[in-house]
N, C-alpha and C positions, 0 to 999 in steps of 0.2 A: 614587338612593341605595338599595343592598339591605343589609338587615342580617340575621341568623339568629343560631342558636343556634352558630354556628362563627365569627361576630367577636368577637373580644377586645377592639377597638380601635377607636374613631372619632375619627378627627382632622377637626377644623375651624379654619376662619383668618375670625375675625370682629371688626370688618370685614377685608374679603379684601384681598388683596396679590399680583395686580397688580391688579385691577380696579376695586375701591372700594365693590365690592358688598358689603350688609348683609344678615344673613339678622334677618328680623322678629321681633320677640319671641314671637308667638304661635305661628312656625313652629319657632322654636328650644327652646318646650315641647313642640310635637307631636315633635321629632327625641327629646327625651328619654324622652318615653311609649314609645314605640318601642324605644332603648337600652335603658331600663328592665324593657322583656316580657322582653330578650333576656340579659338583667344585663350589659350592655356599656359600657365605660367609656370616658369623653368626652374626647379633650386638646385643650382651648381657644386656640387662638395670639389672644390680648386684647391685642395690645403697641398696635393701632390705637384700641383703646377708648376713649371720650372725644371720638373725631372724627367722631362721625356730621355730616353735614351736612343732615339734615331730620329736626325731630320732636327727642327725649331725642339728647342726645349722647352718652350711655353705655347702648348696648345690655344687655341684661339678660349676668349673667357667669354662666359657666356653674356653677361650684363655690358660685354662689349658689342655684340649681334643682337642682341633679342632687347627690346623695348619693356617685356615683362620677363625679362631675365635679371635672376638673381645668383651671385656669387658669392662665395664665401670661402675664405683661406684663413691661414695662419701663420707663425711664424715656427709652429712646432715640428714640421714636415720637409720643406724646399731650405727652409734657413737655419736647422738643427737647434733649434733654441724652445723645446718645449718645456723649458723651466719659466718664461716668460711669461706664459698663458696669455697672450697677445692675438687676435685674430681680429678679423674685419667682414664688412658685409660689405658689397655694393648693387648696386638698384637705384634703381628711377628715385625721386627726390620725395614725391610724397610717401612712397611705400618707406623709406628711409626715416620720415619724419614720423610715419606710427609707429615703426620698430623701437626710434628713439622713446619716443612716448610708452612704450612699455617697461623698456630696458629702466627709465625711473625706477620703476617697482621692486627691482631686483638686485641692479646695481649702482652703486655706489657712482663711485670710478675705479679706474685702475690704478697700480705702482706708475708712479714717478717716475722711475726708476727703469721700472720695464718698458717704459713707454720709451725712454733716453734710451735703452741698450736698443731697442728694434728700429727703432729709428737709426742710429748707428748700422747696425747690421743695413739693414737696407739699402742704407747710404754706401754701402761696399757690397751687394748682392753676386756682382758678377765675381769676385773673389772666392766668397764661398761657393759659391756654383761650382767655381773649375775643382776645389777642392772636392766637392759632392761628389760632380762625374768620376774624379779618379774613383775614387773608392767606388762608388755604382758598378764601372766597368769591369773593376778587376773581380769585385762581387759576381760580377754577370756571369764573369768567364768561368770562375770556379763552381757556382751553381753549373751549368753549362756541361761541364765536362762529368760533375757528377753524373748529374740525367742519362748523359750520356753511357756512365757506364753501371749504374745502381737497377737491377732487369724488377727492382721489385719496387720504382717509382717511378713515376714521369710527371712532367706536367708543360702547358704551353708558356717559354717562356716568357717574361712581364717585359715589355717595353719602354715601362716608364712605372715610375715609382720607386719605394723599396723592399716591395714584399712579393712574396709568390707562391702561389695555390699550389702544393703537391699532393698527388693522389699515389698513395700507396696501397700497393696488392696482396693483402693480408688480412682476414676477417675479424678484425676485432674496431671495436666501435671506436671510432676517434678520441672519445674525452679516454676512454681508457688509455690510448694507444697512448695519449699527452702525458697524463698523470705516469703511467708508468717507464715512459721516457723518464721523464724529468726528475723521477727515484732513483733510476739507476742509474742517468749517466749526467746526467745534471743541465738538460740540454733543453731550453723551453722552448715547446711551439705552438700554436691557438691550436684548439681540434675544430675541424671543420661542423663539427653538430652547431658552434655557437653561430656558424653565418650558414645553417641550414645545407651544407653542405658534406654528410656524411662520407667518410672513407677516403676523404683530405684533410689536409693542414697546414696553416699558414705560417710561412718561414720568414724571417727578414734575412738577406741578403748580405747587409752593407754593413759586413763587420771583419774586423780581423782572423775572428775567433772559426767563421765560417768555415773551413776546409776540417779543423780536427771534429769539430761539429757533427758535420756530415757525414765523417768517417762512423762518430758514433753511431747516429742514426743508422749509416748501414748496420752495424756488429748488433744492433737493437733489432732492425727488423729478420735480420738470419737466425737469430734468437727465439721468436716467435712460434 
């Protein structure tokens, strides 16, 4: 990561998307000391916040450290509710007050409605939490054991989130490798071409469906 007197701008996705990876609370003070010398401002993708899987589950927010830090979450991510389309921004008051001022232009308001269900939800956050982690860990486990024994994938497991970067060792291009999965065995997964990362692919984790999944995926890739 380089920063100078010529950024304006640091974006971070924490925890990250595709991979699962956390950046640490102590490292995500030293990025802002840094930002700070250079007076550069922070934009936080926090929509995974709350799903750490080792240690605090809620990594430090950024608009909570950083004076020109900005955050932003959802309820589509941490609180399973992306039929809501519910998210939030936070920052300093005047930056807040010209975002408001544009958002005129755009929109409206929001559902009634959706605004009454996430607000409920929130008002019980810690419930669904503990419901989240079940399912995350046991996800973990069985991604986990796969890795472990599939000699024609690996990837570094995701710490936090619901997704995770696999690199598979077989030559053929990702969107192909997706598209012709998901013909034969009915099993969707991102290709890595569209997050510029060739000869992976992004899985989610946090499902029941997971284990027979996987099994596909392998009999797909001995296929090859």
């Amino acid at each position: 990561m380089t920063m100078s007197s010529k950024t304006k701008l640091l974006c971070l996705n924490n925890p990250n998307n595709p991979t699962g990876a956390v950046i640490p609370d102590e490292m995500l003070k030293e990025i802002v000391e840094i930002a700070n010398k250079y007076n550069i401002w922070i934009l936080s993708d926090e929509v995974y916040r709350g799903l750490n899987l080792y240690g605090n589950p809620y990594s430090l927010s950024i608009a909570d450290i950083y004076e020109k830090g900005i955050s932003v979450g959802s309820m589509s991510k941490t609180y399973s509710l992306p039929g809501l389309r519910v998210g939030w921004i936070t920052a300093r008051e005047d930056l807040i007050n010209e975002i408001n001022h544009q958002r005129q232009y755009n929109t409206i308001s929001i559902s009634i409605i959706d605004d009454y269900f996430a607000s409920l939800a929130l008002e019980t956050k810690n419930s669904i939490a503990y419901r989240n982690f079940d399912i995350m860990r046991k996800g973990l486990t069985v991604l986990e054991e796969w890795i472990a024994s599939e000699i024609y994938a690996d990837c570094i497991l995701p710490r936090g989130g619901t997704t995770a970067l696999i690199r598979y060792k077989k030559d053929i291009p990702s969107r192909d490798f997706a598209r012709n999965l998901q013909r034969s065995t009915g099993v969707a997964v991102l290709p890595g071409e569209t997050l510029e990362m060739e000869g992976y692919f992004r899985l989610g984790f946090c499902t029941d469906a997971l284990s027979p999944a996987l099994s596909l995926i392998s009999e797909f890739i001995r296929e090859l």
